[in-house]
N, C-alpha and C positions, 0 to 999 in steps of 0.2 A: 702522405708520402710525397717526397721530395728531392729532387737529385741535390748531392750536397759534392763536389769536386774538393780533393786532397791530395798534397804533395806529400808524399811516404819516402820517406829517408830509410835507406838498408847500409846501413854504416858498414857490415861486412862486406860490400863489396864495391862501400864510398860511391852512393849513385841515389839520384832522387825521381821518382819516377811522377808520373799525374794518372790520377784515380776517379772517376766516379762510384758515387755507391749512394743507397736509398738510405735518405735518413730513418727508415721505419724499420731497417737492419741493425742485428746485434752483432757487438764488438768481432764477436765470434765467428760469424758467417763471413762480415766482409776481410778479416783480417786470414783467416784459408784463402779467399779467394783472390786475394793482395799475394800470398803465398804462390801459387799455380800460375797468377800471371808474371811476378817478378821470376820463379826458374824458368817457364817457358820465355822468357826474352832471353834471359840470359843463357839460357840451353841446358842449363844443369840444375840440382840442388842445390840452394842457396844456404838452406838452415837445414843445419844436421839433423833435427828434433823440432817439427814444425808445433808439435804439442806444445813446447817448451817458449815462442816466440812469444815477447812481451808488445803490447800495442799501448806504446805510450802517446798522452797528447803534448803537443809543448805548447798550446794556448793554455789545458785545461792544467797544465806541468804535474802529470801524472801518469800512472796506471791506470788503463780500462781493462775492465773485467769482460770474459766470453758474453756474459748472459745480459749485455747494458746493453740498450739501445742507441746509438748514435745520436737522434735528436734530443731523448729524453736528459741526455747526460749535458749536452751545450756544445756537439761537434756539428763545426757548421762548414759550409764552401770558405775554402781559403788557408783552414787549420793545419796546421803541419804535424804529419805521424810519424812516428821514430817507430821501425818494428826490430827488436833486440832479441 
């Protein structure tokens, strides 16, 4: 386990925030909890349908799935997340 630090881009509301999260976490977990932290800044709901938000990589220029593991997949400190 490892801290791995991430710039997450929320295009809806044009804003890029800074993240840690444990590399030994799935897509799934930290990308709720990228969720809860980016409404709670902002003061509101940000994604109408948090179910529905994509966690894409622009190193890995894809899709990551809920159930992947961050390190196992090649997300490392410094990667930029798009969450759509």
């Amino acid at each position: 386990m490892s801290k791995i630090y991430l710039d997450v881009q929320a295009p809806g509301v044009a804003r890029t925030y800074e993240f840690s999260a444990d590399s030994a976490m799935t897509v799934g977990k930290v990308k709720n909890q990228f969720i809860s932290q980016i409404s709670a800044v902002e003061g509101r709901e940000i994604f109408a349908d948090p179910a529905q938000v994509l966690f894409c990589s622009q190193a890995l220029e894809g899709l990551l799935q809920d159930g992947e593991i961050l390190g196992e997949v090649g997300v490392k400190s410094g990667d930029t997340i798009i969450l759509l």
